[in-house]
C-alpha positions as CSV (number, residue, x, y, z in Angstrom):
1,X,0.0,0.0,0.0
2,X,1.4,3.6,-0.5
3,X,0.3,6.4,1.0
4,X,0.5,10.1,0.9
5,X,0.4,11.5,3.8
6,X,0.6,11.1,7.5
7,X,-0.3,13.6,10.2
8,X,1.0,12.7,13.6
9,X,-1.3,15.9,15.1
10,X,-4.4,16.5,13.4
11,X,-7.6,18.3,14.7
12,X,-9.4,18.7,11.6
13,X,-10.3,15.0,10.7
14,X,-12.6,13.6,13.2
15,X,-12.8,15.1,17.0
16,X,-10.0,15.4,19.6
17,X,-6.7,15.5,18.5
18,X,-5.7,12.3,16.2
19,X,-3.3,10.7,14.4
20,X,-4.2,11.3,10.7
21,X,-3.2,8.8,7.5
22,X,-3.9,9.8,4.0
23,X,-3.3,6.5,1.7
24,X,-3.3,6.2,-2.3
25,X,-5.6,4.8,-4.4
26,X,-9.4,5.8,-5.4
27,X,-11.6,4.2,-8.2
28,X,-14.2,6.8,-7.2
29,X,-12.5,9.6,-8.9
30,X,-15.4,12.2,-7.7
31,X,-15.5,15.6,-9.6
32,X,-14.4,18.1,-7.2
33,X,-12.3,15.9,-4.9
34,X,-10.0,17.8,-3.0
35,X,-7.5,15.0,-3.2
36,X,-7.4,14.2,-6.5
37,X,-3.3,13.7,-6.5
38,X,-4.4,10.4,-4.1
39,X,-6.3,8.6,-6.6
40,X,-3.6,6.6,-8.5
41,X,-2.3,3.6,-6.3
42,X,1.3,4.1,-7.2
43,X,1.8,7.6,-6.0
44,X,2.9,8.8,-2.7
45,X,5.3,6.7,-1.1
46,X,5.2,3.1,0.4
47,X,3.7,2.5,3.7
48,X,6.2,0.7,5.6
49,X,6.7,-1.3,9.3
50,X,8.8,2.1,10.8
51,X,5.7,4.2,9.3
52,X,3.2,1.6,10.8
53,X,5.3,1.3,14.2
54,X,5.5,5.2,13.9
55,X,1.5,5.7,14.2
56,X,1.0,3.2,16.8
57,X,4.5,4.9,19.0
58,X,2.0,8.7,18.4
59,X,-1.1,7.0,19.8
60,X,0.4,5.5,22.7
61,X,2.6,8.8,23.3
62,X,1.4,10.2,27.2
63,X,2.5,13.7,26.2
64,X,0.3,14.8,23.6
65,X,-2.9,12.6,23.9
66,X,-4.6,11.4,21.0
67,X,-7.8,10.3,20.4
68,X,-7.7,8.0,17.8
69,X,-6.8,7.6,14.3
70,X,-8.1,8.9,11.1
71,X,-8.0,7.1,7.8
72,X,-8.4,9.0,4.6
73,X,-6.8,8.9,1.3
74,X,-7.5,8.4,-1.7
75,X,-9.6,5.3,-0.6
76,X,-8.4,3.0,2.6
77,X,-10.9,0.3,1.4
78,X,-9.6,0.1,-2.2
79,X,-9.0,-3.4,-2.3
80,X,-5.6,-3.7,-2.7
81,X,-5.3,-1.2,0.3
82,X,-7.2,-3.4,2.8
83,X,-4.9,-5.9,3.7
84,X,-2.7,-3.5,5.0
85,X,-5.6,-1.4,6.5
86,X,-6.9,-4.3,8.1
87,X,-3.7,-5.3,9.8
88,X,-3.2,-1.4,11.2
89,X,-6.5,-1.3,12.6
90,X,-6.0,-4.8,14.3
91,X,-3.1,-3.7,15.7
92,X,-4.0,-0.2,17.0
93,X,-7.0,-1.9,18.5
94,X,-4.7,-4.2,20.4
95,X,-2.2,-2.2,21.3
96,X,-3.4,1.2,21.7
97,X,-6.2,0.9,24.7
98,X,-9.7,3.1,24.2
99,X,-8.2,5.0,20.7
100,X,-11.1,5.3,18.4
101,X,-10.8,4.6,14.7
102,X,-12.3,6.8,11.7
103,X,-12.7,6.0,8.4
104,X,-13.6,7.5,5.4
105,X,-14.9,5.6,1.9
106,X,-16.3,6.2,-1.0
107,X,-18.1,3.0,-0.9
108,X,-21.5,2.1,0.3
109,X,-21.9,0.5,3.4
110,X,-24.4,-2.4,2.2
111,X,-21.4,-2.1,-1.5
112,X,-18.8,-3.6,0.8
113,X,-17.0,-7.1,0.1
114,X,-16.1,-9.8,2.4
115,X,-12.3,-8.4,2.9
116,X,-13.8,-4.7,3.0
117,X,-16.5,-5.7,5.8
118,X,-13.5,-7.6,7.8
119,X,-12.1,-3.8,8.7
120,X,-15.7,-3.1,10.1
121,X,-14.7,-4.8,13.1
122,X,-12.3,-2.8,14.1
123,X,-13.4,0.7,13.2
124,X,-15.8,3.0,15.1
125,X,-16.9,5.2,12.6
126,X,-17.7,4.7,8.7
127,X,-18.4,7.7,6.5
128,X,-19.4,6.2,3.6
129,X,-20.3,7.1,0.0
130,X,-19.2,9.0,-3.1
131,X,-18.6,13.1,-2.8
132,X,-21.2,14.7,-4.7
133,X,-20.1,18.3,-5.8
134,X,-23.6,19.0,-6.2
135,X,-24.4,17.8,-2.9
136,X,-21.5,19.2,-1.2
137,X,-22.6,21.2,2.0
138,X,-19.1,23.1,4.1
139,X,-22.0,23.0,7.2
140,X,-21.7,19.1,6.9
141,X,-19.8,17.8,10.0
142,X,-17.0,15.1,8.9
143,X,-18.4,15.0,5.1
144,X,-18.7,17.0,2.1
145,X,-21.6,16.1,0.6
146,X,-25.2,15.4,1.8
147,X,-25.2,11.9,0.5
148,X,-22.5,11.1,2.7
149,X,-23.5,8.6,5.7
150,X,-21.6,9.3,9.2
151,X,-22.2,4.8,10.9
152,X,-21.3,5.0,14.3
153,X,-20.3,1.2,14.5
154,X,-18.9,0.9,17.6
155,X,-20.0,3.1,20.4
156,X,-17.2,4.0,23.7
């Protein structure tokens, strides 16, 4: 998986303070994505053990308390993203006690294939579905467009 971008401090992408990782890779392709440099799967740079042992180190840090973590892109459930995806989110939810896991799809909740629904488990909240330009709302909290579903799956 390769991935664009990772914020060790972000306030912007879900509430609190968070860890923030943008990955590459988007079939979507939305007119007016903001992110359009994300869509190919072979840009960015590859996501590595020192980047995945790097996020985990941030969420456990004591000094600057973090949430959770934020995952973005591009698409994190792209499917040749979600084996990777699926083994971060395992391991923050093992190692990293009561951090709370966002995610962020252009896929349909009931779309979703075996592998895709497997990361389910370990995320709290889905945003799910397509931006819409036509749809798209700055009042929306955590989405840009009014299609755009906020699932709370796993409630604290």
């Amino acid at each position: 998986m390769n991935y664009h971008r990772y914020y060790s401090i972000d306030v912007v992408n879900g509430p609190g303070t968070r860890c923030t990782l943008f990955v590459a890779g988007c079939v979507h392709q939305c007119r007016g994505c903001y992110n359009k440099s994300t869509w190919s799967l072979n840009s960015g740079c590859l996501f590595t053990q020192e980047l995945e042992d790097q996020i985990i180190h941030d969420l456990q840090n004591k000094e600057i308390k973090r949430q959770g973590l934020s995952l973005s892109g591009g698409d994190p459930l792209h499917p040749q993203n979600v084996p990777t995806i699926l083994k971060l989110v395992q391991r923050v939810k093992n190692e990293c006690d009561a951090k709370d896991i966002w995610l962020w799809t252009g896929y349909k909740l009931d779309e979703l294939t075996a592998q895709q629904q497997a990361v389910l488990a370990h995320i709290d909240v889905l945003i799910d579905g397509k931006f819409v330009q036509d749809l798209a709302d700055p009042k929306l909290i955590w989405r840009g467009s009014s299609n755009q579903v906020v699932h709370h799956l796993h409630q604290k």
